[in-house]
C-alpha positions in Angstrom: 14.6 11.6 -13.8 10.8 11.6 -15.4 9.5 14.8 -16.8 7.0 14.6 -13.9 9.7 14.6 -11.6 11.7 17.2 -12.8 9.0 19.3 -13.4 7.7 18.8 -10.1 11.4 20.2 -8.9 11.1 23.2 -11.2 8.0 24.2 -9.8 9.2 24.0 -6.5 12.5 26.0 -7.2 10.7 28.9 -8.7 8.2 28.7 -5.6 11.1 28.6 -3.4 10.0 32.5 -2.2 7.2 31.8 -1.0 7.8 29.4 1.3 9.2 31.5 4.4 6.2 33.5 4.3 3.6 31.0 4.1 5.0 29.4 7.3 5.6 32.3 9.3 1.6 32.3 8.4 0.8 28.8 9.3 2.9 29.6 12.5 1.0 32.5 13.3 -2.6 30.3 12.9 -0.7 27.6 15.0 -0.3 25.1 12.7 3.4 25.5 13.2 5.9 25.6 15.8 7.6 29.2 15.6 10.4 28.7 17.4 11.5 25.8 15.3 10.5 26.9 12.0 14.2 27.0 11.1 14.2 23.2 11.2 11.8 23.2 8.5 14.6 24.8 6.2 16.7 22.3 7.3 18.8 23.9 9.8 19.4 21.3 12.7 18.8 22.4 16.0 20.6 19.1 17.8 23.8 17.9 17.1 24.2 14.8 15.4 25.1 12.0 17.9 28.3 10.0 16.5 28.1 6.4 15.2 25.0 4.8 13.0 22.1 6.7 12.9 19.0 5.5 12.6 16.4 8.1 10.6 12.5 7.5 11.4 10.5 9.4 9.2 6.5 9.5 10.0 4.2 12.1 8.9 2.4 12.1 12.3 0.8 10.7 15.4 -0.6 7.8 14.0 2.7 6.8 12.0 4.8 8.2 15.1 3.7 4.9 17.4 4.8 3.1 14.6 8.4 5.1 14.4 8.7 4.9 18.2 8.1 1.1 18.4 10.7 0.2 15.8 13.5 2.3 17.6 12.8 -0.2 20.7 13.2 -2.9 18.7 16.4 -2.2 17.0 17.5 -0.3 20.3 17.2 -3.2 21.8 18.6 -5.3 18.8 21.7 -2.7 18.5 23.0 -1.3 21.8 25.4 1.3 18.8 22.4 2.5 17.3 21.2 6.1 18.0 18.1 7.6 16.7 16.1 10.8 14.6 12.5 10.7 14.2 11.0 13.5 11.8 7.5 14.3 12.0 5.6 17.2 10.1 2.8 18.4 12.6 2.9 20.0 16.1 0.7 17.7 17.2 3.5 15.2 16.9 6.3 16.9 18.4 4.3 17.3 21.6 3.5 13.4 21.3 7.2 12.9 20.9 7.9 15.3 23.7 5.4 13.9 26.5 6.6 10.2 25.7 10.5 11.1 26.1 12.0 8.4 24.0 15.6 7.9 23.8 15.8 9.6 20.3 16.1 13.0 18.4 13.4 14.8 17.1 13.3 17.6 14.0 10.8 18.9 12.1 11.1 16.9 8.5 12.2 19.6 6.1 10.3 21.0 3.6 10.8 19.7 0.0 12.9 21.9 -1.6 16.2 20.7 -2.9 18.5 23.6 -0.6 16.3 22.1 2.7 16.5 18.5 2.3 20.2 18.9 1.2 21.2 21.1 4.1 19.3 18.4 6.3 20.9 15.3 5.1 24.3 17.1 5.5 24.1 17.5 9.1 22.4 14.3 10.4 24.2 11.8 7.4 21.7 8.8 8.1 22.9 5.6 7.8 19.4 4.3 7.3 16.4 6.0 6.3 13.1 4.4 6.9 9.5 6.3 5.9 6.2 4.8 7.8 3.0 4.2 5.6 2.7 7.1 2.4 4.9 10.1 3.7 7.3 9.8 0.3 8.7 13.9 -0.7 10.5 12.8 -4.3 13.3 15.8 -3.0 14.0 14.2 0.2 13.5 10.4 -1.4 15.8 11.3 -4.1 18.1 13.4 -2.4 19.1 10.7 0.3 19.3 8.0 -2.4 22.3 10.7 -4.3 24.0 10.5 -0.6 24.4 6.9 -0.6 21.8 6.7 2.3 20.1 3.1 3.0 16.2 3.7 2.6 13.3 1.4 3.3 9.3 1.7 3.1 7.5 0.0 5.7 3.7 -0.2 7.2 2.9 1.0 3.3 -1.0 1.7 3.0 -2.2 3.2 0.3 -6.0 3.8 -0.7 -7.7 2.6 -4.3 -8.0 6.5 -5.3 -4.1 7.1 -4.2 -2.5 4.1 -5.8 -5.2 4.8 -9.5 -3.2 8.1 -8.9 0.2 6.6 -8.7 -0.4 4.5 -11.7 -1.4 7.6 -13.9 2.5 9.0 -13.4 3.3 5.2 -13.2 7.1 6.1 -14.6 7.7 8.8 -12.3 6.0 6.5 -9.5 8.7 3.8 -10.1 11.5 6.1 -10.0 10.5 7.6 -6.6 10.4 4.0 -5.2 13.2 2.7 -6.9 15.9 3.6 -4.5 13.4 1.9 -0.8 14.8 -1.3 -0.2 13.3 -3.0 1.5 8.8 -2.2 0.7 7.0 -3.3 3.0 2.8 -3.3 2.7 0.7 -3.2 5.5 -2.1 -4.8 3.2 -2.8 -6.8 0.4 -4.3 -4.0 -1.7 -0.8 -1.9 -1.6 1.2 -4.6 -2.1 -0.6 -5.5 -5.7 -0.5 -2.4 -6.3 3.0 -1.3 -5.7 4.1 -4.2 -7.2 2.4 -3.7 -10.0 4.3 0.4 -10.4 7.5 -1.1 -9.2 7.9 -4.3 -10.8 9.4 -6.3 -7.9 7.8 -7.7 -4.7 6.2 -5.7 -2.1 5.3 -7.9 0.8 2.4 -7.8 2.8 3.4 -8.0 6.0 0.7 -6.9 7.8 -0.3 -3.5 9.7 2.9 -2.8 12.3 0.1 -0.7 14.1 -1.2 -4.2 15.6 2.0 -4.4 16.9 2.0 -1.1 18.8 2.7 -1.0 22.9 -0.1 -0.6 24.8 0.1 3.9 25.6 1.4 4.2 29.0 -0.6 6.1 32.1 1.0 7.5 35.1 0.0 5.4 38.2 -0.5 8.2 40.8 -2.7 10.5 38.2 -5.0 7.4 36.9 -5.4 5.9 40.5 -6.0 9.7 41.6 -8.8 10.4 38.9 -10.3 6.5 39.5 -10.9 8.0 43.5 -11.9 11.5 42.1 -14.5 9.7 40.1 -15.8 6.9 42.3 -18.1 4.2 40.9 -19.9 6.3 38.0 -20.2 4.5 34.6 -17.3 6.1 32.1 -17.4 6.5 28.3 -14.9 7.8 26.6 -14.9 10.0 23.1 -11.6 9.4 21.6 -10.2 12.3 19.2 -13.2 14.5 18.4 -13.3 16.9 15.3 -15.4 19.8 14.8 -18.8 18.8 14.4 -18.3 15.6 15.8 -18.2 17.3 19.6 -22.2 18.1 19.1 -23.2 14.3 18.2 -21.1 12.9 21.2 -23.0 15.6 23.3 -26.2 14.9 22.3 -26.0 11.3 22.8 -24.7 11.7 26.2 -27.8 14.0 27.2 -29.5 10.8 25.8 -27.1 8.4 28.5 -27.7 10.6 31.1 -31.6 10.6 30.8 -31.4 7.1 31.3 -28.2 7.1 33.7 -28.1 10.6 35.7 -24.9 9.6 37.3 -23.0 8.7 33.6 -19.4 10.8 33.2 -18.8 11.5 29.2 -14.5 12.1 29.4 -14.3 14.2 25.6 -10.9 14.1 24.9 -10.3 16.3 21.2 -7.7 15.4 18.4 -6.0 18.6 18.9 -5.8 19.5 22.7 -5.7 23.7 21.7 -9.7 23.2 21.2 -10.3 22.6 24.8 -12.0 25.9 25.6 -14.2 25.7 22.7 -15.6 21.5 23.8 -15.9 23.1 27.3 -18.0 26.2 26.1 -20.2 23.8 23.8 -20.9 21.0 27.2 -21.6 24.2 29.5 -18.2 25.1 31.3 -17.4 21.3 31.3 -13.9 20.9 33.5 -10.9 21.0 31.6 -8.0 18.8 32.4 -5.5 21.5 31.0 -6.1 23.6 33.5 -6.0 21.4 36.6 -10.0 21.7 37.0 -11.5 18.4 38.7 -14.2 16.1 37.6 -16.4 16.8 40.3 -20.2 16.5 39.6 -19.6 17.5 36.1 -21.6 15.1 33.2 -18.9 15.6 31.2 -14.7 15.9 31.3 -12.6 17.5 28.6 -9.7 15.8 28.4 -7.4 18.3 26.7 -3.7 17.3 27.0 -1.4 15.6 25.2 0.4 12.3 26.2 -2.2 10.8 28.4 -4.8 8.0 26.1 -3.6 5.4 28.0 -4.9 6.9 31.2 -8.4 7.9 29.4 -8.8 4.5 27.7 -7.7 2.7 30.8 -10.9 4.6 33.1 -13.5 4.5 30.5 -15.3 1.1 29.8 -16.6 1.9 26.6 -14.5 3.9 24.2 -15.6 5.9 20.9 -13.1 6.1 18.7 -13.8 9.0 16.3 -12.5 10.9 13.2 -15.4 8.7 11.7 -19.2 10.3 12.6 -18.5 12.5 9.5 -18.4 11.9 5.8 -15.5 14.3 5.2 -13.4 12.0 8.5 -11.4 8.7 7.8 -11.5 7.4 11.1 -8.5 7.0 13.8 -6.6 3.8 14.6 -8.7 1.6 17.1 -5.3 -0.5 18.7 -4.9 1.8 21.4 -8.5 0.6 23.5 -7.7 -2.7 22.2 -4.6 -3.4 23.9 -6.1 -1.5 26.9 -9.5 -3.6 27.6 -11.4 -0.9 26.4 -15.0 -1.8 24.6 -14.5 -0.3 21.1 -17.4 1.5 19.4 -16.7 4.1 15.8 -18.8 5.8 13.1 -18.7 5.0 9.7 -16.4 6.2 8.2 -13.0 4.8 8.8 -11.6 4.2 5.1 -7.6 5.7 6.7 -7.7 2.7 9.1 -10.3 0.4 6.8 -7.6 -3.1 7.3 -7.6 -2.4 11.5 -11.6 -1.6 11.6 -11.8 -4.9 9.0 -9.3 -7.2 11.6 -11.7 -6.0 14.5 -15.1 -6.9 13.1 -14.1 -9.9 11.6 -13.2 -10.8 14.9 -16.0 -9.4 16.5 -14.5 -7.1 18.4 -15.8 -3.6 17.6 -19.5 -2.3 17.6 -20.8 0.3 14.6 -22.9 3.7 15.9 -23.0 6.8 14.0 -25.8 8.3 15.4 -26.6 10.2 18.8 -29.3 7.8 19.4 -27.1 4.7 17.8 -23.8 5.9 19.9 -26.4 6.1 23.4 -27.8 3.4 22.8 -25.0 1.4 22.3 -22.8 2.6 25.3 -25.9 1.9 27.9 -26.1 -1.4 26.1 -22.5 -2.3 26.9 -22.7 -1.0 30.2 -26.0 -3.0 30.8 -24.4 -6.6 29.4 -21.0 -7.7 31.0 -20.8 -10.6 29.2 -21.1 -8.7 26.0 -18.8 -6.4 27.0 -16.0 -8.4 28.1 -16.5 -11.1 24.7 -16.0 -7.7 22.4 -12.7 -6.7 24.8 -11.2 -10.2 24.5 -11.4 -10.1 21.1 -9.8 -6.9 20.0 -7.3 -7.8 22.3 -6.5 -11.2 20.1 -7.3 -9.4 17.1 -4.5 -6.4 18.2 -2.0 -9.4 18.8 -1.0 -10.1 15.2 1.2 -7.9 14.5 4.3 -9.4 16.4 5.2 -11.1 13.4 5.3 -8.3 10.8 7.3 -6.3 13.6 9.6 -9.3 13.8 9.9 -9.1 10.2 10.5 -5.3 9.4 13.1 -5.2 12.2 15.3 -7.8 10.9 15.2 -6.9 7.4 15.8 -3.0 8.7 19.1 -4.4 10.3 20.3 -5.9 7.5 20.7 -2.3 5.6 23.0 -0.9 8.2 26.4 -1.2 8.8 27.4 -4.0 11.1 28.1 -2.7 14.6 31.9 -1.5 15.7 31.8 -4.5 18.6 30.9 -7.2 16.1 33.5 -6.0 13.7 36.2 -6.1 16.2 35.2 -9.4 17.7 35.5 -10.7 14.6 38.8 -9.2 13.6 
C-alpha cells in the first residue's frame, strides 16, 4: 500500500458519517434512486444466482452499451455464465431497465471499505471487469484481497488524466496492479498506462465501434413514421442546458426556409422534458403520450427509445458538444442506424470515435445556430451527400468486431472452466 493510498482510505474512514446524509440529499434533488440507496452501502437487493458470475462494472450509459454487449458475447460463448452489471447513475438503471437484459443490476457501492466489503461478500464474483476509467482503489483493492479475477477493458484516458496519474505514479501502479488483463481503447492510454504500469497495455481499439445497433419497437416507429407523414426530420440527440436554446434557434432558421421541417429534441436526462417543452412553446412531449401533430418541434423525453429517434430522423445532431464546458456523446449509435451525423466542437470524451468518423468522412462539424441550419437543409437538399456521409460512418462503426473478438476471449480465459467441460473431460 502507497501513502497515497492509504491516506486516501483514512480520509474516507473518518468521512464515513457523512455519507448517509449526503445521499439521502442527492436522493432528494434526484440524482439518486431512493428506494435503492441501500444498495449504495452495499446491501444487495437480488440474490446471487449460483455458478460463475460474471461482474460488469460501468460508470454509466455510455460504458453500459459496452457492459451489455460483452455479456452477449460471453452469454453466448458460456451457456453457465450468469451476470451483474453495476452502474453509478439513475440514468443508467433506467437504461438497463428499459433494455431488459438477461443480467442483474445494483447500484455500484460507494467506496468505503465496510460497502465494497459487504458487496463483494454477497455477489463473490468470479470475474470482475471495469469499462473505460471507473477504477474506486477500495473496490479495486478489495476484490483483488478476495481472490477475485479483474480485468480493464475499453480503457480511455485523457492527456490531463493520465499527467495526473503519473504525478501519484506509485500509487497509480499499485491500483492497476491486480487488472489482468488492460485493455486500451487508444494509442494515447496504452503509452501511457504502460508507461505507470510497466507491462503492456494493448490497444485494441474502442469496443464502442463494436456496439449493436439500439433497438426500436416496430409498432411505435411505424406508428410515429404515419403520425408524421412525409415532413423532413432532424434529430438533436442528448441536449444539455444551454444547448436546447442553439438547437431552437437554428430550427426557427430551418423552418423559415422549410415551414413543414419537424425538430424531434430528445434531452440527456428525460426528467427535463417540461422545461425543453416550455422553452419550444408547449412543444408535445412523448412522456406523456402527446402526439406530434402540427407541432415544429417533438420532445422526446423517455428513456430506452434512440434507436427509434435515430431511425426517423435523417440528419442527427449529436450533442454534449455546442458548449465549451461539454465533451461530446458517442456518435456509433446514428452510425450503425443510417443516420447523417452532424456535432459541435467539443467532443474531447469521445475525441478517438469523432477522429475514426472524419477521417472517414463520415460526420459534418456545426456549432452554430446558423452553422447547425445550414448544415441540416444542406443534407436534406443533397441525397448524394447524404447517403456518401451514412455509408461511411457505417464502415467506419464496423471496426470494432475485432477488439470485441479480442476482449471476449481473453475475458474467458480468467474464469473458471465451465462444470460441462470439466465433466466431459473427466
Amino acid at each position: 500500500m502507497t501513502a497515497a493510498l492509504g491516506l486516501y482510505r483514512a480520509a474516507l474512514a473518518v468521512l464515513a458519517p457523512f455519507a448517509a446524509p449526503i445521499l439521502r440529499r442527492r436522493a432528494r434533488a434526484g440524482l439518486e434512486d431512493p428506494a435503492r440507496l441501500q444498495e449504495r452501502f452495499g446491501h444487495a437487493s437480488q440474490t446471487r444466482p449460483a455458478g460463475s458470475l460474471v461482474w460488469l462494472h460501468a460508470a454509466s450509459v455510455g460504458e453500459m452499451g459496452v457492459a451489455l454487449q460483452l455479456r452477449d458475447g460471453l452469454a453466448e460463448r458460456r451457456g453457465d455464465l450468469s451476470f451483474l452489471v453495476t452502474t453509478g447513475t439513475r440514468t443508467s438503471a433506467q437504461l438497463f431497465a428499459s433494455r431488459r437484459p438477461a443480467a442483474l443490476h445494483q447500484y455500484a457501492p460507494i467506496d468505503r471499505r465496510d460497502a465494497v466489503r459487504r458487496f463483494l461478500a454477497h455477489w463473490r464474483p468470479d470475474l470482475g471487469v471495469f469499462i473505460e476509467s471507473e477504477l474506486w482503489p477500495n473496490l479495486a483493492l478489495e476484490a483483488e484481497a478476495r481472490g477475485v479475477a479483474l480485468a480493464l477493458v475499453n480503457a480511455r484516458m485523457s492527456e490531463g488524466a493520465l499527467r495526473r496519474w503519473r504525478s501519484f505514479r506509485a500509487s497509480a501502479a499499485r491500483l492497476l496492479k491486480p487488472f489482468d488483463p488492460i485493455f486500451a481503447a487508444d494509442a494515447r492510454t496504452s503509452e501511457g498506462l504502460a508507461g505507470i504500469i510497466g507491462r503492456a497495455a494493448p490497444a485494441l481499439g474502442n469496443l464502442k465501434l463494436a456496439a449493436a445497433a439500439p433497438p426500436a419497437d416496430a409498432a411505435a416507429l411505424a406508428a410515429l413514421r404515419a403520425e408524421i407523414g412525409p415532413r423532413p426530420i432532424w434529430l438533436a440527440a442528448s441536449t444539455h442546458p444551454g444547448e436546447d436554446e442553439i438547437v431552437l434557434a437554428a430550427h426557427r432558421e430551418i423552418v423559415a426556409a422549410r415551414p413543414d421541417a419537424l425538430l424531434i429534441l430528445a434531452p440527456r436526462h428525460p426528467e427535463r422534458g417540461a422545461e425543453i417543452a416550455a422553452l419550444a412553446g408547449a412543444a408535445p412531449r412523448r412522456s406523456v403520450g402527446a402526439v406530434v401533430g402540427p407541432s415544429p418541434v417533438y420532445v422526446a423525453d423517455t428513456m430506452g427509445e434512440m434507436g427509434l429517434f435515430y431511425r426517423l430522423a435523417a440528419v442527427s445532431l449529436v450533442c454534449g458538444s455546442l458548449l465549451p464546458t461539454l465533451r461530446g456523446h458517442n456518435p456509433i449509435e446514428p452510425a450503425k442506424l443510417g443516420s447523417a451525423i452532424l456535432a459541435g466542437p467539443h467532443v474531447s470524451s469521445f475525441g478517438d470515435l469523432f477522429e475514426a468518423l472524419d477521417g472517414a468522412g463520415g460526420i459534418g462539424r456545426a456549432g452554430t445556430a446558423d452553422e447547425i441550419a445550414a448544415a441540416v437543409l444542406g443534407l436534406w437538399r443533397d441525397e448524394a451527400l447524404r447517403e456518401r456521409r451514412t455509408r461511411a460512418a457505417a464502415a467506419a462503426a464496423e471496426e470494432g468486431g475485432p477488439a470485441l473478438a479480442a476482449t471476449l476471449d481473453a475475458l474467458l480465459a480468467r474464469l473458471p472452466p465451465s462444470p460441462t467441460r470439466t465433466h466431459a473431460a473427466a
